[in-house]
C-alpha positions as CSV (number, residue, x, y, z in Angstrom):
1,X,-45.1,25.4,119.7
2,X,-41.8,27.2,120.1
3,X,-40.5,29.9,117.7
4,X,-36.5,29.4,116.8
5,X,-35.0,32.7,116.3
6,X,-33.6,33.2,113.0
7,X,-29.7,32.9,112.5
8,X,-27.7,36.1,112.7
9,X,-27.3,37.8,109.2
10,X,-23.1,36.8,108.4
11,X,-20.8,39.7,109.0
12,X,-21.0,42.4,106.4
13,X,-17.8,41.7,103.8
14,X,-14.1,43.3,104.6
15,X,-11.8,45.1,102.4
16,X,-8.2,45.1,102.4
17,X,-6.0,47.0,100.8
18,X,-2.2,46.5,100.0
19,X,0.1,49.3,100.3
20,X,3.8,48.0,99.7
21,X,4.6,44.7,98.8
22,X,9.1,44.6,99.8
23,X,11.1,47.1,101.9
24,X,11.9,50.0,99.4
25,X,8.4,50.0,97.9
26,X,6.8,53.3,96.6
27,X,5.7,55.5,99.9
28,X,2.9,57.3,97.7
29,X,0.5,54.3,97.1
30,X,-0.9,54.3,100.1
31,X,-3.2,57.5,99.7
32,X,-5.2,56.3,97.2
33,X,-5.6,53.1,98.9
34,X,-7.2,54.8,101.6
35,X,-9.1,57.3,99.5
36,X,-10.4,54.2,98.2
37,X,-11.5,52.4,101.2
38,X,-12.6,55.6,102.8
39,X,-15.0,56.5,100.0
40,X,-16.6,52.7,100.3
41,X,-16.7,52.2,103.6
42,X,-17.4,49.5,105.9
43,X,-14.7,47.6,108.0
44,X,-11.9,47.8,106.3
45,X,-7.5,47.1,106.8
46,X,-4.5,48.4,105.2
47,X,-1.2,46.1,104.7
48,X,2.1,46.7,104.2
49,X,3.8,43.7,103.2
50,X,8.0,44.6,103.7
51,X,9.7,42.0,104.1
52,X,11.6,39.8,101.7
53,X,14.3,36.6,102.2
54,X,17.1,39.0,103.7
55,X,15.6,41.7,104.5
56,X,15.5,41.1,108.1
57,X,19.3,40.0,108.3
58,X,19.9,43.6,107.1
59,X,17.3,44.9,109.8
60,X,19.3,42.6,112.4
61,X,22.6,44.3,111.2
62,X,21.2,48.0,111.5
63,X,20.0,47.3,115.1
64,X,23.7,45.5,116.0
65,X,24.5,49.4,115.1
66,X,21.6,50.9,117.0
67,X,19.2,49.5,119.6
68,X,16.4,51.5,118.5
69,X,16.8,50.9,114.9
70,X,16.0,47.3,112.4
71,X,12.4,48.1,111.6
72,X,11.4,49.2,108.7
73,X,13.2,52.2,106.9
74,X,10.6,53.9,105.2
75,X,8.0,53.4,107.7
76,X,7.6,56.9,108.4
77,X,7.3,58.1,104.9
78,X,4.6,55.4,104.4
79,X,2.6,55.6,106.9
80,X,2.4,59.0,108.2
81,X,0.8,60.7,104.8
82,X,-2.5,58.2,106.0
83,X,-2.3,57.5,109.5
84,X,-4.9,60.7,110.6
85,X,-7.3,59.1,107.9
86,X,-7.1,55.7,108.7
87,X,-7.8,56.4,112.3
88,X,-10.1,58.6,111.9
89,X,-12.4,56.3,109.6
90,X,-11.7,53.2,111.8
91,X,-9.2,51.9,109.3
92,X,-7.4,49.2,111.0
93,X,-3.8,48.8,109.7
94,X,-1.5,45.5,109.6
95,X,2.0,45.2,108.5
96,X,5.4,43.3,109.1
97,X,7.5,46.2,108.9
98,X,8.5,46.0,112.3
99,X,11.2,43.7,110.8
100,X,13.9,42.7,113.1
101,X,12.3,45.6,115.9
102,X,8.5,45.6,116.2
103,X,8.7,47.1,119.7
104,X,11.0,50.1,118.2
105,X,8.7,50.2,114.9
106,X,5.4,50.8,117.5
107,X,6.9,53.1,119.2
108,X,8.1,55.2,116.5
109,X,4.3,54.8,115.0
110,X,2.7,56.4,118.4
111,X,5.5,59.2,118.4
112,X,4.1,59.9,115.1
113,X,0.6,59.9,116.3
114,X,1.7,62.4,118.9
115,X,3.5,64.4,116.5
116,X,0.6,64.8,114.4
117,X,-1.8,65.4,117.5
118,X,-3.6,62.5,117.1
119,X,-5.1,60.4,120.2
120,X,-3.1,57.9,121.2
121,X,-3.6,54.2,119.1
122,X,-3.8,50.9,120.5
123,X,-0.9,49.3,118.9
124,X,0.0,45.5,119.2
125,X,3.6,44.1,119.1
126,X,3.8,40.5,118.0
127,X,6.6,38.1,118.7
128,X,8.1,34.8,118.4
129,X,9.7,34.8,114.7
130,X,12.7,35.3,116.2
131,X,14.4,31.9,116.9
132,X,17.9,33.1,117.4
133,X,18.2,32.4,120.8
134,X,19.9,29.5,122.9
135,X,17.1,27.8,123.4
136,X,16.4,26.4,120.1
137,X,20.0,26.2,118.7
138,X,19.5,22.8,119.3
139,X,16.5,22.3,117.9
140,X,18.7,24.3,114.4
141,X,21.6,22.2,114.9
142,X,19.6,19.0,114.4
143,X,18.0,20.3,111.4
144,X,21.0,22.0,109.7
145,X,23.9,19.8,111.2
146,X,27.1,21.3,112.2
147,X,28.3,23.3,109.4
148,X,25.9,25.6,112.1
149,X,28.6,25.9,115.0
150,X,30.7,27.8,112.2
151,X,28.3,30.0,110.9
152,X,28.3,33.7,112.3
153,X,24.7,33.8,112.5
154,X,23.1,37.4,112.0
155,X,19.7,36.1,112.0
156,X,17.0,32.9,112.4
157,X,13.3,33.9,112.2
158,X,10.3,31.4,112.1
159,X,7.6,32.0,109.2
160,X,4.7,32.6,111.8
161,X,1.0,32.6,110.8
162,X,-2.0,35.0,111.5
163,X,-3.3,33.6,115.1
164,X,-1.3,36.4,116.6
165,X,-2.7,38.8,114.6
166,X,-6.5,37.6,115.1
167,X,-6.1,37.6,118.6
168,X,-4.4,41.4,118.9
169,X,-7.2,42.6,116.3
170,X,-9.5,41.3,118.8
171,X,-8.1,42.7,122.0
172,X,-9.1,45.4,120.4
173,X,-5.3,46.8,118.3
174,X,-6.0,48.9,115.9
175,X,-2.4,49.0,114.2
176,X,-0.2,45.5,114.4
177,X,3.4,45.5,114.0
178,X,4.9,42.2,113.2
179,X,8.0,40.8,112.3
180,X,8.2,37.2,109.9
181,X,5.2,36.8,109.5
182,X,4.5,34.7,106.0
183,X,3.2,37.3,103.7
184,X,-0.4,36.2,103.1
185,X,-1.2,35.7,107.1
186,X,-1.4,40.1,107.1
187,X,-5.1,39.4,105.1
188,X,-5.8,36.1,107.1
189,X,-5.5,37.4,110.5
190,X,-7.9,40.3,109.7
191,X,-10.6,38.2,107.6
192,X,-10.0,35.5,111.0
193,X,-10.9,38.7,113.7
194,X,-13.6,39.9,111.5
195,X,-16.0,37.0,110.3
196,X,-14.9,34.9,113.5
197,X,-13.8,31.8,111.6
198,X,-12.8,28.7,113.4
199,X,-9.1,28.4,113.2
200,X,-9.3,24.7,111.5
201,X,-11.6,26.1,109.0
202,X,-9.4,24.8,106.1
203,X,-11.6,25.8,103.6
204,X,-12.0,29.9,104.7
205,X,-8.2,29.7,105.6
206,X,-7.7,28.7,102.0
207,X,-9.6,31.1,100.5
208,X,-8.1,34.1,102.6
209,X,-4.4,33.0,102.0
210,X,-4.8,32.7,98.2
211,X,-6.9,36.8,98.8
212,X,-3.0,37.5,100.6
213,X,-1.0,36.1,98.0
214,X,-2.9,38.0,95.4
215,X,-2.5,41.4,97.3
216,X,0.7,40.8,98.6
217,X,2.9,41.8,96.1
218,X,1.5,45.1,95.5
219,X,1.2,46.7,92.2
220,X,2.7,43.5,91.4
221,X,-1.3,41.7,90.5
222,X,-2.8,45.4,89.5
223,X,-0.2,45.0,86.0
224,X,3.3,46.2,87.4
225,X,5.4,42.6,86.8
226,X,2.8,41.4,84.4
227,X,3.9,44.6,81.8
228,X,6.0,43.7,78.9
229,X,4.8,46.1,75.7
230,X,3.8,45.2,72.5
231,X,2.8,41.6,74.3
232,X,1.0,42.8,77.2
233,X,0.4,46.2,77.4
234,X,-0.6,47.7,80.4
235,X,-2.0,51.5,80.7
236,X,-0.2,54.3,82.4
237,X,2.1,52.3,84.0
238,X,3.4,55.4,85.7
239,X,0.5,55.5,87.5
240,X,0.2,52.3,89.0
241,X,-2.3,51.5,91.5
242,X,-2.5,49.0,94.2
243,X,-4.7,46.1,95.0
244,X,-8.0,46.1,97.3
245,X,-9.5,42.5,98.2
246,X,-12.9,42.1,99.2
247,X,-13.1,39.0,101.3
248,X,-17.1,37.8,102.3
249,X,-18.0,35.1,104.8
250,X,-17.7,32.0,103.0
251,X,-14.0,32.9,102.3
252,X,-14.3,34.0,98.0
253,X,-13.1,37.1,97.2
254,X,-12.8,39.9,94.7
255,X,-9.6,41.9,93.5
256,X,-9.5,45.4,92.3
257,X,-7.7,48.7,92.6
258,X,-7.2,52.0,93.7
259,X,-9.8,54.1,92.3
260,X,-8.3,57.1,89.7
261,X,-4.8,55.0,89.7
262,X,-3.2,53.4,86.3
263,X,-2.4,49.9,86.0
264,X,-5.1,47.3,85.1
265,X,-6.6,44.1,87.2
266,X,-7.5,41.2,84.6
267,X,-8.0,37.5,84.7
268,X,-4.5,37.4,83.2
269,X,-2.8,39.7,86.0
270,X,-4.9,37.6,88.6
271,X,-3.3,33.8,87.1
272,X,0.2,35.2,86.9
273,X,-0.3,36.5,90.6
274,X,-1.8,33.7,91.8
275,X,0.7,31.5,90.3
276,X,3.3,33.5,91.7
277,X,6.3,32.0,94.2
278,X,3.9,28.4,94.3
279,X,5.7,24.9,93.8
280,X,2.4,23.0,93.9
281,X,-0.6,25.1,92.8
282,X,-2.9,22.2,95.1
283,X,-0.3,22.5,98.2
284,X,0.9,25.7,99.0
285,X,2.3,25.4,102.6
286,X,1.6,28.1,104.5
287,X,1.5,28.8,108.8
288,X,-2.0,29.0,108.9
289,X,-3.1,26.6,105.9
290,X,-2.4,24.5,103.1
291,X,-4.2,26.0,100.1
292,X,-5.0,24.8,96.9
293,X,-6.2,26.8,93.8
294,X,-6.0,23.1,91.8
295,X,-9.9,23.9,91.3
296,X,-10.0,27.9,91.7
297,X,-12.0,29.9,89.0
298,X,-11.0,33.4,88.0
299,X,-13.9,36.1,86.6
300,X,-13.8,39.2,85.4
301,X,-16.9,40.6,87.1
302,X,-16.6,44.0,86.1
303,X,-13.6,46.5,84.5
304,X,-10.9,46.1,87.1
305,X,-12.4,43.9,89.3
306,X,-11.9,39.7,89.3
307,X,-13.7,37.5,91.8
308,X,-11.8,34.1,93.0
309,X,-13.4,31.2,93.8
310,X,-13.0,27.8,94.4
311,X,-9.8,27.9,96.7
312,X,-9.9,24.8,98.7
313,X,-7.6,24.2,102.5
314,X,-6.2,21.5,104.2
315,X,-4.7,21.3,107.5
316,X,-1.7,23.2,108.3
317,X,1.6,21.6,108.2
318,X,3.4,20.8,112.0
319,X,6.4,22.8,110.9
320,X,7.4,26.4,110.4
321,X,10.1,27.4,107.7
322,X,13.0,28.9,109.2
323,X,15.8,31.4,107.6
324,X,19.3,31.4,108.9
325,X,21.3,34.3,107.5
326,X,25.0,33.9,108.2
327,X,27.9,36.2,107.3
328,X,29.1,35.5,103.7
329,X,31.9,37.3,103.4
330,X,32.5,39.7,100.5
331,X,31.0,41.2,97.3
332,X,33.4,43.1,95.2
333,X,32.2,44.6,92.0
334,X,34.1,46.8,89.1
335,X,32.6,48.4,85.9
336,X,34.0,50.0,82.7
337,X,32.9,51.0,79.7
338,X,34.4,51.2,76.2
339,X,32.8,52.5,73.3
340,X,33.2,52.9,69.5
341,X,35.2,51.1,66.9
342,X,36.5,47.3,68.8
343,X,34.5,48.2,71.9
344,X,33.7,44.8,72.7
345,X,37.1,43.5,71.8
346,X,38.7,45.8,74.0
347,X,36.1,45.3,76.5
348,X,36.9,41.3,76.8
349,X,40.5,41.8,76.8
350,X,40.1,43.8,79.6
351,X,38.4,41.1,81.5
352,X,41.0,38.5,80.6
353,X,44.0,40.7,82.1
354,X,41.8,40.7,85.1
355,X,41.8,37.4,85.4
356,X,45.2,37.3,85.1
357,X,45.9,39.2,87.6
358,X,43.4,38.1,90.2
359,X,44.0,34.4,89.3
360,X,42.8,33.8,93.5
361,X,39.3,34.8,92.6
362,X,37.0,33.0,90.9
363,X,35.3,36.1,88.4
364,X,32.0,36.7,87.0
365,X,32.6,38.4,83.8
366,X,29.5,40.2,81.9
367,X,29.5,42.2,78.8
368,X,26.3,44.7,79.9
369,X,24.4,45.7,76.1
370,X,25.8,42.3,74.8
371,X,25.3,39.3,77.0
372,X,25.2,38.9,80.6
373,X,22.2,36.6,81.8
374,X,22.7,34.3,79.3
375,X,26.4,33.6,79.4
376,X,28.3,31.9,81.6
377,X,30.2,33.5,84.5
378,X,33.5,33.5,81.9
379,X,31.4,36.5,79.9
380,X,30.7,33.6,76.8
381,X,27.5,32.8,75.4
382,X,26.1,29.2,76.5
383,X,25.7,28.7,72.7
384,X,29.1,29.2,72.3
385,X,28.5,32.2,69.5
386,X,31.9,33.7,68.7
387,X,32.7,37.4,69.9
388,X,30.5,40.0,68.4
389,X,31.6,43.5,67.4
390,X,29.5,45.7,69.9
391,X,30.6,49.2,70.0
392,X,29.0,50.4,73.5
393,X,29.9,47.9,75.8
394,X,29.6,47.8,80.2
395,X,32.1,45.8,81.0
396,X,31.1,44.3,85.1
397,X,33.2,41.6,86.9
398,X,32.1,40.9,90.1
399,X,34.0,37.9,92.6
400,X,33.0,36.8,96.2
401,X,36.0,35.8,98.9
402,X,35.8,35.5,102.5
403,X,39.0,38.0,102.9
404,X,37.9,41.2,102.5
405,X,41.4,42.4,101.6
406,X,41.4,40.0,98.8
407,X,37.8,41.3,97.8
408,X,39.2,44.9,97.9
409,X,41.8,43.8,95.3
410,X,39.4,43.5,92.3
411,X,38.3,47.1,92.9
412,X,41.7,48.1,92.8
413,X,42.6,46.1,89.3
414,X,39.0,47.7,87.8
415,X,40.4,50.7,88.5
416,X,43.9,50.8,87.3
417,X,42.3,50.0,84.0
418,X,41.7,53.4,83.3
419,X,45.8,53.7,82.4
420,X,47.0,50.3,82.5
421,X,44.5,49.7,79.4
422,X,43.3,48.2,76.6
423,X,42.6,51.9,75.3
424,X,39.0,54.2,76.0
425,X,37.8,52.5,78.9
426,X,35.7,55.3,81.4
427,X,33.3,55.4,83.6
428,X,35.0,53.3,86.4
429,X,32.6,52.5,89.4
430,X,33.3,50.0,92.5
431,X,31.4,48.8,95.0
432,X,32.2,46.4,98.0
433,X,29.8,44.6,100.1
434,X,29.3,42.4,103.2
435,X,27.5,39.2,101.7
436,X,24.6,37.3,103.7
437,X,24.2,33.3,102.9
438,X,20.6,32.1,103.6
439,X,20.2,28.5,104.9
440,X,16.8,27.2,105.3
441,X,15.4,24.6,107.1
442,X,11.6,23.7,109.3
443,X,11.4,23.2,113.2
444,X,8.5,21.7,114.7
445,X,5.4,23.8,115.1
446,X,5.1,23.2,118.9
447,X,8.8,24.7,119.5
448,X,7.8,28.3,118.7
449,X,5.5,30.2,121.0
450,X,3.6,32.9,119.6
451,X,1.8,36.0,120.6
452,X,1.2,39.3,121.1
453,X,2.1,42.1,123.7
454,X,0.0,46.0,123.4
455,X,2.7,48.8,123.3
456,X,1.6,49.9,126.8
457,X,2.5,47.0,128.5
458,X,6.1,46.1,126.7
């Protein structure tokens, strides 16, 4: 009689903490993060999720200006407080804030490790986002037609999922620097290297996207957006911490926080996050999955920490989402303010000689302290109230052209208003801006090659 050997015990579970969730995030969340993950220990990441819809079109412009430059801007003050710690605890760390330069990001990340006399880490550079090139214009005209041909395109990256990531991780990386990468594939790629999931495991994929979503928004699912006081109160706010995810084998997690941080991790912060940004709660297309939470259970299992379970997967769809960011002209913006007695009278009449005057743009008028998201662009209420009598009142008018000279002449007229009247307007502030237009569309799956290079080789 022969004796089968009994099945390996399933890898012990992974945390993963979040320590930014856009470009311009707080740089001090990180530290307790990693205080966090050092005091529980076990294999354990750190993410920074940076990137938003443009934010790489304004990395792509700052790297025009300088080759060494378009990752990133506060990557230094976020990682550097923590990078000692998380290397010396075998803290693995993931992020997109490469940006539109993951090769310049990783380098700046080992002059830093140098700088701080630190051994020298095994960092991964991943590419293939960028589909900007000649070779697959084609492939963007027959998607987006050819209002393309008179775009001036600034930049066209491809929503990429976690295999790159996985695969780097297991090379043996122990930081990652990506560019667009969809926001939840920084958790999937480490819960794919670590419990060694197949990569059609629709199910596990599922689970681990819907564990990204939750922590990729930061403070966001720990009570930051969820806050509104008097209806739901969150406690000290000023404090707020940021989300750790415990993923196990079968793909369920568990959400907390920092430990000694404010904020608050409910059932209630864990639906609004998890409802967050999704179309179709049972199909939210991702690179690596389609997951649905149509059957997912929420559960407060203990003060600041709620388990998810239930997330189902499906297979991945054959297309990647693709952002083309084009030049799109110019943002001119004026402000005023008129107080006391009329305020808002005078205010109005102020925008109407502006329109007047500018009768070649097309204005956005808002009264600031009276109504502004809820009126129209003419400054009036939907509801068509009658003008109220408003005595501290920011007048902003705001207009788009493709001329920049005709732009500039709005900031001009806001100005003259100081003398040219209606009386006690101060406070005059201008501000003119290169605009970039977004155009989405998908590209087949099989057109955009993926992967990963170490910094030693590049």
């Amino acid at each position: 009689m022969s004796l089968q050997s009994a099945p390996p015990p399933p890898p012990p579970p992974l945390s993963i903490g979040c320590a930014a969730g856009f470009s311009g995030d707080r740089v001090d969340a990180a530290s307790a993060v990693v205080d966090t993950l050092v005091a529980r220990g076990g294999p354990a990441f750190l993410i920074f999720e940076t990137l938003a819809e443009r934010t790489l079109a304004l990395a792509q412009l700052r790297r025009r200006a300088d080759p060494e430059a378009g990752y990133e801007p506060l990557l230094d003050a976020m990682l550097r407080p923590v990078l000692a710690r998380c290397l010396a605890h075998g803290i693995r760390i993931v992020s997109n804030f490469g940006a539109a330069n993951p090769p310049a990001a990783a380098r700046l990340i080992q002059r830093m490790a140098a700088e701080l006399g630190l051994a020298t880490p095994r960092i991964a550079v991943v590419w293939g986002d960028d589909v900007s090139g000649p070779a697959l214009r084609p492939a963007l005209r027959a998607e987006l037609g050819a209002v393309l041909d008179d775009l001036a395109v600034v930049s066209a990256n491809a929503y990429i999922g976690a295999e790159p990531i996985a695969d780097a991780l297991n090379a043996g990386a122990q930081i990652v620097v990506c560019g667009r990468v969809a926001d939840p594939s920084l958790a999937v790629g480490p819960a794919l290297a670590h419990f060694g999931w197949a990569r059609d495991d629709w199910a596990r994929l599922g689970a681990a996207t819907m564990a990204g979503h939750l922590l990729e928004c930061g403070g966001q699912v720990c009570g930051g957006y969820f806050a509104d006081p008097g209806f739901k109160d969150v406690p000290d706010l000023a404090s707020l911490g940021y989300p750790i995810a415990t993923l196990y084998a079968d793909g369920h997690c568990s959400i907390a926080k920092a430990d000694g941080t404010g904020g608050m991790v409910t059932t209630a912060t864990v639906k609004e996050q998890l409802l967050y940004e999704l179309h179709d709660p049972a199909a939210y297309l991702t690179p690596d999955v389609v997951a649905d939470i149509g059957a997912a259970r929420v559960e407060q299992i203990a003060a600041n920490q709620v388990a998810l379970h239930g997330v189902r997967g499906h297979a991945r769809p054959d297309t990647l989402k693709v952002n083309v960011c084009h030049e799109g002209g110019w943002l001119a913006e004026g402000e005023i303010s008129y107080a006391g007695p009329r305020a808002e009278g005078r205010a109005r009449l102020a925008a109407e000689v502006l329109r007047q005057r500018l009768p070649q743009l097309e204005l956005r008028v808002d009264l600031i302290g009276v109504l502004s998201v809820l009126a129209d662009d003419a400054g009036r209420l939907q509801a068509g109230k009658p003008a109220g009598e408003a005595r501290d009142v920011r007048l902003r008018v705001a207009a788009s052209h493709a001329d920049k000279a005709q732009a500039e002449r709005l900031c001009r007229e806001v100005t003259a208003l100081y003398t040219c009247g209606p009386a006690g307007g101060g406070g005059v502030r201008t501000t003119l801006t290169a605009r970039l237009n977004t155009l989405s569309c998908l590209l087949p799956r099989s057109l955009v090659q993926t992967g990963f290079t170490m910094l030693e080789d590049l």
